[in-house]
N, C-alpha and C positions, 0 to 999 in steps of 0.2 A: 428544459431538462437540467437537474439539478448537479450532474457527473457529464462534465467534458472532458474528450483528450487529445491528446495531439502526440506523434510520436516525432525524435528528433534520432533521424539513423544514424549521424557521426556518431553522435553519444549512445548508441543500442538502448534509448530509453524513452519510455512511455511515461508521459505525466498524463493524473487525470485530477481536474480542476470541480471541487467540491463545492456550488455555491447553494446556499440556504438551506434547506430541511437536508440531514443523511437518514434515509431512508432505508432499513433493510432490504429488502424489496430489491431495490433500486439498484442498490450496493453488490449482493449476490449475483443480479445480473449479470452487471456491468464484470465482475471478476470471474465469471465462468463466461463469458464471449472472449476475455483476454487469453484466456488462457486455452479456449476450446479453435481460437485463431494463430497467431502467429508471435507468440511472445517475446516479447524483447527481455535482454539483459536483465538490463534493470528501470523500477519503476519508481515514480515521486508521485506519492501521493499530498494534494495540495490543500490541506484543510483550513485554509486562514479566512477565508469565508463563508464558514461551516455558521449558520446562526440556530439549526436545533438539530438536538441527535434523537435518532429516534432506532436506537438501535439496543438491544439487552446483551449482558456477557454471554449468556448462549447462544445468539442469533452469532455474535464474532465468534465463539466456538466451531458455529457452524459453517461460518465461512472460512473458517481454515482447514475446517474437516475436507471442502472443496477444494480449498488449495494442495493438500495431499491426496487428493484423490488424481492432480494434476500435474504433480511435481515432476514427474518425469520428459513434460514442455518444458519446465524452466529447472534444470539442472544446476545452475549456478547465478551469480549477479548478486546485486544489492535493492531494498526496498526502502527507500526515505519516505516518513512520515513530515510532514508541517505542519506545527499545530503551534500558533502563539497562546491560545487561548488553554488556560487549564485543563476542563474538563474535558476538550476534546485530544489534550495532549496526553491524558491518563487515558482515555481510550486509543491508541494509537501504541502507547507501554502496554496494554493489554493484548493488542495484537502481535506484539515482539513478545510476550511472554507467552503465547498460546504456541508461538511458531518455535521460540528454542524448545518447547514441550513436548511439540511433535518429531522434532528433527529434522524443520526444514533446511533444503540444501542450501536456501541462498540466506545473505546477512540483511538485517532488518535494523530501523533504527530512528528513533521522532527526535525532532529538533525545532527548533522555535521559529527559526530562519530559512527562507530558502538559500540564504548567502554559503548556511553553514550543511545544509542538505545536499545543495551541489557539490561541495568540496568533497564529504563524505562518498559523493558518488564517482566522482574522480579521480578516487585514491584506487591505486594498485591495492589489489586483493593479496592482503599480505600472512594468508594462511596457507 
């Protein structure tokens, strides 16, 4: 299975671990079981072993559409993206833009690094 996760409770955070094809499909699932269970804080999404996307800007439209259909699980937190690789780090900017578009309540944000994702997520929420 191509989406692992593991949750880490000191840190109220869910990482889920992207290896080889990202699958629509796959992906929807895996974000509406998150969120139809017990959401944590905040989540790291880990895409540095992403080797093909197989995802269009409407299938991510539509998985945000699912995230607001959700939002009132996850009220607040932050979401890191990793994506060293280009193309998977414009889509991952695609899903922070769809999500300030909607109004999502929590902060979103891709980064190259898990060094500099962690940090982001450890930072007091200073809104």
């Amino acid at each position: 299975m191509p989406i692992n996760s593991y949750i880490d409770e000191t840190k109220k955070l869910t990482v889920f671990k992207v290896t080889g094809e990202l699958l629509y499909d796959e992906a929807i699932s895996v974000v509406k079981s998150f969120y139809e269970g017990q959401p944590t804080e905040n989540v790291l999404w880990d895409l540095s072993d992403i080797t093909e996307i197989h995802i269009t800007s409407e299938q991510v439209e539509s998985i945000e559409n699912l995230i607001q259909r959700f939002k009132s699980a996850r009220s607040k937190g932050k979401t890191a993206f990793v994506a060293p690789n280009d193309l998977v780090y414009g889509l991952s900017r695609m899903f922070n833009t769809f999500g300030e578009i909607s109004g999502s309540p929590f902060q979103r944000w891709a980064f190259r690094s898990m060094e500099e994702a962690y940090q982001w997520l450890s930072e007091e929420d200073s809104s």
